[in-house]
N, C-alpha and C positions, 0 to 999 in steps of 0.2 A: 245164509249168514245171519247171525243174532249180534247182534251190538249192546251193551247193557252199561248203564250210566253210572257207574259206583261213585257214593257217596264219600267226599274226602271231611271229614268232621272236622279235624282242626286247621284245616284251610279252608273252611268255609267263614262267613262274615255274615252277624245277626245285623238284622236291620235297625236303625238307629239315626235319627233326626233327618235329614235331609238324606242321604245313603242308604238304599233300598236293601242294602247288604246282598249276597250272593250263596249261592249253596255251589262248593266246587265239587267235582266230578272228575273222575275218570274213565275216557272210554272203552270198554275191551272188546275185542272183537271175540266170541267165544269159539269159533273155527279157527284160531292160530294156537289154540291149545292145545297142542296135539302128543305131549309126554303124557303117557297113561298114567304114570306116577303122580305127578302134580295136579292133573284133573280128580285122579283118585283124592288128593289130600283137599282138595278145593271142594268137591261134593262133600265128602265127611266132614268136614267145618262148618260148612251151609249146613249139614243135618243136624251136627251138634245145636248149632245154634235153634235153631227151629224146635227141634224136639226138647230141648231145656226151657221152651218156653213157654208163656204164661202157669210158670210156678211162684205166684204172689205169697207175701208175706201171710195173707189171709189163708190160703189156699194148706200150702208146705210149710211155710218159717224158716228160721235158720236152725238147720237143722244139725251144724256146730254146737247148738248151745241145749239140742236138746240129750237124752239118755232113757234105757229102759222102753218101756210101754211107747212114750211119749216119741222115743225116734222109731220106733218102728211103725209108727204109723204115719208120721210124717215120710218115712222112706216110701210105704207102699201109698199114701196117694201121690207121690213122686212117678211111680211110676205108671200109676193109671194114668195121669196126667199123659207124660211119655208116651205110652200105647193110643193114648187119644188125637194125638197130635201127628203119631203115622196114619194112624186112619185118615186123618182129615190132609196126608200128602197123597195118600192114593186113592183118596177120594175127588183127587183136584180140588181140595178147599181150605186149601193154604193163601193168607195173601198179604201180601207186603203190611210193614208196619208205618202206618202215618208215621210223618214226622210234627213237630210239633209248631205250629206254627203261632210265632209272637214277636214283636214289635217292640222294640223300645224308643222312648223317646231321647231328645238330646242328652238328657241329664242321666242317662241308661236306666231308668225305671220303666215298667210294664203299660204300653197304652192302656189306658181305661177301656175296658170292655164294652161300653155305651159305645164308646167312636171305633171301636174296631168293627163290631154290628153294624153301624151306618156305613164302613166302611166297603164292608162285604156286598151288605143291600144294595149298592153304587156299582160294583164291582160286577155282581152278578149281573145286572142289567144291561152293561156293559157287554159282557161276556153272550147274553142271549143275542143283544145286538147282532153281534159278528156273525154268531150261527145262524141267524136269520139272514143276512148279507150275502152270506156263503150259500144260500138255496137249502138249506138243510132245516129240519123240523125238531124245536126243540122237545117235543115228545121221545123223541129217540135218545136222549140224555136225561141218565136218572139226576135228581137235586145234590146227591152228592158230589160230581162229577161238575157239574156246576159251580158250587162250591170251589171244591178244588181249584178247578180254573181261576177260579174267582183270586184266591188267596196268590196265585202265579201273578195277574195283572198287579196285585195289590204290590206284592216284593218287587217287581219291577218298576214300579212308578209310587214314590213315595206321596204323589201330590196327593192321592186316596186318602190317603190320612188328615193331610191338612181342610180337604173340600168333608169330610165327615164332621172336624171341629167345628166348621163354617156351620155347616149345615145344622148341628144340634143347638148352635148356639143362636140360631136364628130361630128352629124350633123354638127354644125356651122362653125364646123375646115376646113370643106370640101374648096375648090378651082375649080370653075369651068374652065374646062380646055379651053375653050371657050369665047369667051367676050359679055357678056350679055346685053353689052349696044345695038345690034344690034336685041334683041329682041323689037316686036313692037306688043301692046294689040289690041285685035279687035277691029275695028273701031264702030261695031253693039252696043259692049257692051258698049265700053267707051260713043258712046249716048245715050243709054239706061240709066247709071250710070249720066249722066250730067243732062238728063229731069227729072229724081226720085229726084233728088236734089234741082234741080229747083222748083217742084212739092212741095216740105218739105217747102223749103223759102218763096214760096206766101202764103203758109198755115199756115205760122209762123208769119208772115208779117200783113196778117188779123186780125190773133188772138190778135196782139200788138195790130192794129190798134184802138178796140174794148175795150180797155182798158182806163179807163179814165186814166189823169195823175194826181197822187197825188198831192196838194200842201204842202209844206213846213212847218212844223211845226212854226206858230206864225205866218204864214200869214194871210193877211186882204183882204178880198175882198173891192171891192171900195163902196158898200152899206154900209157896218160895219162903214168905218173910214167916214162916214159921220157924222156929228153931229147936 
């Protein structure tokens, strides 16, 4: 028997102030499926989907808007994409799409990313905790996985959030008992840091260069305004 937890999107509830929000589900048992017809239409929808995927704006574009040269070539990386995407089902390396995980606060704006971090770090720690409780060796668990877990505790228990504010804000209370201005960056990195920089500007520089410059709406070239 396979059981499989389908995601319900608009009955689900983002998380927001106090209310951990919830991700709804539906469960199917995939053995009570048993019309070949609607299984057939159920695989071909999951294949659609999968094989239409990652066709980014970068990649393809909209290829409504293209014509000529221009859609034909966006058609055929369409389908290289397509051809690369069966390979990678029967190659077993297909794999679910994260979903995206984010937090709002009371006021429904985006947690700050600093306290969602500390949030996690808490989180995680937590999470090895248990594994280790459990007799089990967190080396058997990649950091992703981890992770993951991590962000499940967090949705379930909003106080994560609140003990990360605590805590950064208590960080920042800190006072070093020393004077920090006497601290000095390595010299390797800081040129390291200066040439990657440099490296971006000329890079960016070309690319302006490369650029025709627009003229001005209602301008005349000097052939036009000949008469």
């Amino acid at each position: 028997m396979t059981i499989l937890n389908i995601k319900i999107a608009k009955a689900s509830v983002a998380a927001k102030g106090d209310n951990p929000g919830h991700i709804a589900t539906v469960e199917v048992d995939t053995d009570r499926i048993i019309n070949e017809a609607t299984y057939s239409l159920i695989f071909a929808t999951g294949l659609e989907t999968i094989l239409n995927s990652r066709m980014s704006a970068k990649l393809v574009g909209a290829v409504t808007k293209k014509t000529g040269k221009d859609l034909e070539e966006a058609q055929a990386a369409a389908m290289k994409i397509a051809q690369e995407n069966l390979d990678n089902i029967y190659n077993g390396e297909v794999k679910a799409k994260k979903s995206k995980f984010k937090s709002l606060d009371a006021d429904g704006k985006a947690i700050p990313q600093a306290v969602m971090t500390e949030a996690l770090r808490q989180a995680r720690e937590v999470v090895r905790n248990e594994i280790r409780k459990a007799g089990q060796k967190i080396s058997q668990y990649k950091a992703s996985q981890i992770t993951e877990y991590a962000k499940s505790v967090i949705a379930a228990d909003a106080s994560y959030i609140a003990k990360a504010r605590e805590a950064l804000d208590a960080r920042s209370a800190i006072v070093a008992a020393i004077d920090v201005s006497v601290f000095k960056p390595d010299p390797e990195l800081v040129k390291k840091a200066k040439a990657k920089a440099d490296e971006k500007a000329a890079t960016l520089s070309k690319t302006q260069a490369g650029i025709p410059t627009r003229r001005k709406p209602g301008a005349r070239t000097a052939q036009h305004a000949v008469h």
